[in-house]
MARFILO-797721 format. One record per residue (C-alpha): y, z negated, x. Coordinates in pm, whole numbers, plus 50000, padded with zeros to 5 digits. Layout:
! residues N
YZX;...
This chain:
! residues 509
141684415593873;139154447893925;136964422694159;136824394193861;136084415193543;132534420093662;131884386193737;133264375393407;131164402393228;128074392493391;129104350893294;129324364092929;126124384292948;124624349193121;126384330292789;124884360992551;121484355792703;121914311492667;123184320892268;119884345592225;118114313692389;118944290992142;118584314991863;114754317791963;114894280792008;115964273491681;113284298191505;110464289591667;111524253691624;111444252391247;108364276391228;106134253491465;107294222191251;106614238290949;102824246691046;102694211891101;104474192890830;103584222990566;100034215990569;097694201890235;097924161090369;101614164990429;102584180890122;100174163489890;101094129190016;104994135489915;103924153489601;101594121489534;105094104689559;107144121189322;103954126489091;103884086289101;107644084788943;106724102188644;106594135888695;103704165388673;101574181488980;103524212788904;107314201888974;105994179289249;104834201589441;107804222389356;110144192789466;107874184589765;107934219889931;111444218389933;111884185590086;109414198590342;111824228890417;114894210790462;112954187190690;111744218190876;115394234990935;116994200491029;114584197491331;115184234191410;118464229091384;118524201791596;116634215691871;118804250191895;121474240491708;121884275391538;121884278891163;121024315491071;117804313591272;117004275891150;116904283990807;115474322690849;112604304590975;112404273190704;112454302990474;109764321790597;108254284990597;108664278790251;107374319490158;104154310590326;103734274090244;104384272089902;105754305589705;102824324389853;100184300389665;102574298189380;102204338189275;098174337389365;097834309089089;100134325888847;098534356988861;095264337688809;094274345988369;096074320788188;094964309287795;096824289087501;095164264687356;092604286487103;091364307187444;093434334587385;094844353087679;098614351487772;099444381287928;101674377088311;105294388588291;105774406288620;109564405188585;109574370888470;107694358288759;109804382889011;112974364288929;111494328688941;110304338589302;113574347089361;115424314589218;112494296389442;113474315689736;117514305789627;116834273689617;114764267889957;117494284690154;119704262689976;117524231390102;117114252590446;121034251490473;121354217990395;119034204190655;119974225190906;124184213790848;122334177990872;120224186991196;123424201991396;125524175391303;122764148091411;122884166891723;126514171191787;126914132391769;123774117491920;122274146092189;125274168392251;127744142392371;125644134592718;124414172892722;128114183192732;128904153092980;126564176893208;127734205493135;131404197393197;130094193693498;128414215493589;130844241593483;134044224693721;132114226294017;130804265393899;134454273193860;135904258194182;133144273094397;133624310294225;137994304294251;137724295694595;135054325494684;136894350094509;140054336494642;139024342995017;138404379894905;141764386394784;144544374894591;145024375694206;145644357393888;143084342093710;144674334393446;145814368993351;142424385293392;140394356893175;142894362292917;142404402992877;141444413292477;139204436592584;136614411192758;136924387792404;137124420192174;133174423592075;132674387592083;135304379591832;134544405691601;130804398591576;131544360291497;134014372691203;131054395491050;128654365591098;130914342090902;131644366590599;127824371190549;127064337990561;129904332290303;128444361590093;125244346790172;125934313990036;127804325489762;124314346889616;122284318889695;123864297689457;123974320789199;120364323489170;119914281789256;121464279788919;119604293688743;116404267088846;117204240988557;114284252088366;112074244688689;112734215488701;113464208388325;110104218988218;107954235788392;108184260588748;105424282488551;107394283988246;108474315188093;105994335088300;103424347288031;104154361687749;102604353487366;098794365187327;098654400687158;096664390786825;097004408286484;095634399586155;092474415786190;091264394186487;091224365086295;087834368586184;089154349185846;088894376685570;090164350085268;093374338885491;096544349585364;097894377385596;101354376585674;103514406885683;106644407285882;107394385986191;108894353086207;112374347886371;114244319386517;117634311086407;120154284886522;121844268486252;124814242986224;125664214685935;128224193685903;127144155785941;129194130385727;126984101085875;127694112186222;131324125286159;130654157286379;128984193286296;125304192386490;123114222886596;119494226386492;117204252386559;114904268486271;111494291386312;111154312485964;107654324785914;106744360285926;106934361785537;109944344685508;112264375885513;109804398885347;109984410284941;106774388684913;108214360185064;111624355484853;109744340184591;107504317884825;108584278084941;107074267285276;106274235085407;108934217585698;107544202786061;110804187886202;110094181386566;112414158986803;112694164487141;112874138787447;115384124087669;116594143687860;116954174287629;118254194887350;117644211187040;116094246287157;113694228187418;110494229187173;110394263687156;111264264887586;108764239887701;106434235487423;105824270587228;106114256286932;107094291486776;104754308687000;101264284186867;102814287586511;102834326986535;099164328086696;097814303486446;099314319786117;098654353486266;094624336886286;094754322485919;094114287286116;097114272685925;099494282285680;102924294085729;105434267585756;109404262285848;110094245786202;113024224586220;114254215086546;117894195886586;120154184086837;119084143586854;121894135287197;124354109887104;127444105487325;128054112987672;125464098087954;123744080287631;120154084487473;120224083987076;116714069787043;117064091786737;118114056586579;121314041786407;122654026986685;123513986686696;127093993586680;126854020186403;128664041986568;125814066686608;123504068386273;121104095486449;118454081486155;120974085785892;122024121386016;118414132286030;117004114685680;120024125685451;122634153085596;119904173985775;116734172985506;119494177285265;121304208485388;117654222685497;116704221885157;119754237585026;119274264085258;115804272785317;112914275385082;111134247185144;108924225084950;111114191284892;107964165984872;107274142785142;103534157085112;105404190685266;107514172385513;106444162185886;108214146686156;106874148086505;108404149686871;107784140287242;108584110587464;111974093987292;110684123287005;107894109287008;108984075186945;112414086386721;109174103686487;107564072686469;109944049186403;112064073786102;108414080785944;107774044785877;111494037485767;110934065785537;107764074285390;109794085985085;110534111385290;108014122185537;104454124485482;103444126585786;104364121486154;103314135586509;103934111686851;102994127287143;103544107287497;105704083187281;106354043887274;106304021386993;108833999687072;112354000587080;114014003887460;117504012187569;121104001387490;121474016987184;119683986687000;122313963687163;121163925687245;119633912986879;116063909086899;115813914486534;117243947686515;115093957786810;111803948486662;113383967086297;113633993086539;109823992486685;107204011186475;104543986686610;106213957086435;107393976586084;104493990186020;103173954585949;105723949985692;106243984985549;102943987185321;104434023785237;103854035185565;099964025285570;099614060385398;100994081285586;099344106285832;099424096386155;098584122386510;098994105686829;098644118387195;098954108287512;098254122687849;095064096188087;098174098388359;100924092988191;102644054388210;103304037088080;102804059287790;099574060487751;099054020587733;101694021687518;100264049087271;096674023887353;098523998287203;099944011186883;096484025786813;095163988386804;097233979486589;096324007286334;092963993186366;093393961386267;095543970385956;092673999385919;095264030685927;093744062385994;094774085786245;094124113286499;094364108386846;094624134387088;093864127487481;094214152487696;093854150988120;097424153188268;100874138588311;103994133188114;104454171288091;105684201087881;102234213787946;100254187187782;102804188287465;102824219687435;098324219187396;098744188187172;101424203486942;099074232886917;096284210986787;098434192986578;099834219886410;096124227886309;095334194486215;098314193385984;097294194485615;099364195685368;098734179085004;
């Protein structure tokens, strides 16, 4: 037994040696695919892709990069066939690639709308690194689990064919040699703790960091909904520092105080359930000089997906409010933002739905402008009242403006449509087109006074043709309205310029 410990030391040190191999193998794998497939063609032509489905350059690329690093740790993976190095090197991969670029541009200045400077939050952007990082060692594991199991049932089954092998005739040639040295059992050395000790304990540690590991990893992943939601940049800058004095307006009223946001609740009788909303006060609003004061009321509906509080995520709409009152651009006015989602894995449309089982109109025209101005000093006058929104918003705005002009004076669609889509309408072709603000407006001579802001994005479709459209037929009925066009995609980041100009093109009567 003296004679074979040796021998089986030096086979493990030979096996140590094969497992550093393939270590090395599997790192320098993924990092010499990466610094292939991570260059500008390769990730442009997949961000091209996804751009092409609907979404903006920003999320693309986002998206892109970490399809790129799962590809990267499945063919390290394959190749060596060891995860921890596979997806230390995707990682570093993905640092250089992408997150590296990602932190030069967001440290680049960054302005709103009126060219005022929004400052970088360094903690802000610290923890989005770090829910980037999350999530490409997230895609790292996942292509590496894919590349070792691709290899364990298409390359390892002949490798180990060999191997078997190889490893018989090793074993019957070092028995026999050994053997015709001296007697001894086998069996009983190659089954000594000591020689399995280190070995054993080393895989244990491995496997409870890569638990704890994993376990962190998806903690932070998360937390990424708002990358994807709206924006990878968003959240990162903070609200220009501007005061009164800046403004440059002498004769604008100066607010004192500073506005607040507020999530409110009210009891729907059309709907049959109690429905959040979201409300920006004006700086004035809680101060002794406001008490006595009534303020106009911009409702704004958000898009499909979504939710109530996503206006003032995505598109600063309390941010652009406080920088233009703070200017004396505009005056101070209530936001109203509520909850439009109808049941489960179904858009509202912000319509009454074909069955009636949803009134999302209904709730909006009566139960919510009713309780907001019970509640809230507002100006009840559809001259004081605006209705605006994005996408389904955009189109919910639309459509409720020219059903109601009794109600709303105005209404703001930004990257909307102008005819009705989805289920919700059901299969009558009449309710559909009593549901499309490109065919009521023709019959709703009401409507041909109201004011009308429209935007659209030159990349967004079918949007933008749609918005084209509607616009034509304003022309021929000779409605006026603005029309805002900016350079872009369907985006947070083109809403959130156009709401800003919208809110200073607002004017109340």
């Amino acid at each position: 037994m003296n004679k074979l410990q040796p021998r089986l030391r030096k086979l493990f040190k030979r096996i140590e040696l094969l497992q550093l191999l393939r270590y090395t193998a599997s790192l320098i794998a993924a990092l010499l695919s990466g610094l292939f497939l991570f260059t500008n063609a390769t990730l442009g032509t997949i961000a091209s892709s996804i751009i092409d489905v609907g979404l903006d350059p920003l999320r693309s690329q986002l998206i892109a990069a970490l399809i790129m690093t799962a590809l990267v740790a499945l063919i390290g993976a394959l190749i060596g066939r060891r995860k921890a190095a596979t997806i230390l090197g995707a990682a570093l991969v993905f640092c250089l690639g992408y997150l590296k670029g990602f932190i030069n541009l967001e440290r680049q200045p960054v302005y709103d709308p009126g060219g005022h400077l929004e400052p970088l939050q360094a903690n802000a952007l610290f923890n989005t690194s770090l829910i980037m990082l999350a999530l490409a060692l997230l895609s790292a594991f996942i292509g590496s689990a894919v590349g070792v199991a691709t290899g364990e049932s298409v390359i390892d089954p002949p490798l180990h064919t060999l191997q078997r092998g190889f490893m018989l005739l090793w074993r019957r040639w070092e028995v026999r040699r050994l053997r015709q040295r001296g007697a001894f059992d086998i069996d009983e050395a190659a089954t000594q703790p000591g020689l399995f000790a280190r070995t054993n304990l080393g895989r244990s540690l491995s496997q409870w960091a890569g638990a704890i590991a994993i376990i962190l990893i998806l903690v932070f992943a998360l937390r990424s909904g708002d990358l994807f939601i709206f924006s990878p940049d968003v959240g990162l800058h903070a609200a220009p520092h501007i005061t009164a004095s800046k403004s440059g307006d002498k004769n604008a009223e100066k607010s004192i105080g500073v506005s607040s946001i507020k999530q409110d609740y009210v009891k729907s009788k059309a709907l049959g359930a109690t429905k959040p909303f979201e409300v920006y006060l004006p700086p004035s609003y809680n101060t002794p000089q406001g008490k006595i004061k009534h303020y106009p009321v911009l409702y704004l509906l958000h898009g499909s997906p979504g939710k109530d509080i996503d206006w003032l995520t995505g598109g600063k709409a309390g941010q652009s409010t406080d920088t233009l009152i703070t200017t004396g651009k505009i005056p101070e006015l209530i936001l109203v933002m509520p909850d439009g989602n109808g049941k489960p894995g179904r858009t509202s449309e912000w319509g009454d739905s074909y069955n009636k089982k949803q009134p999302i109109e209904k709730y909006i025209t009566t139960d919510l402008v009713d309780y907001v101005d019970q509640h809230y000093r507002t100006i009840p006058d559809p001259s004081q009242r605006a209705i605006g929104g994005l996408s389904m918003g955009g189109f919910g705005a639309a459509n409720i403006a020219i059903h109601h002009p009794d109600i709303f004076g105005t209404f703001i669609s930004l990257g909307g449509y102008y005819y009705a889509e989805g289920s919700v309408w059901g299969s009558d072709p009449t309710y559909r087109l009593d549901n499309s603000p490109a065919y009521t407006i023709l019959s709703t001579p009401r409507a041909r006074k109201l004011h009308i802001y429209l935007g659209a994005a030159t990349k967004d479709q079918p949007y933008y043709n749609d918005t084209l459209g509607f616009m034509k037929q304003l022309d021929k009925l000779k409605i006026p309205y603005h029309f805002d066009l900016q350079k872009g995609y369907h985006s947070w980041g083109i809403w959130a310029t156009q709401m800003y100009n919208a809110l200073g093109w607002l004017k109340w009567d």
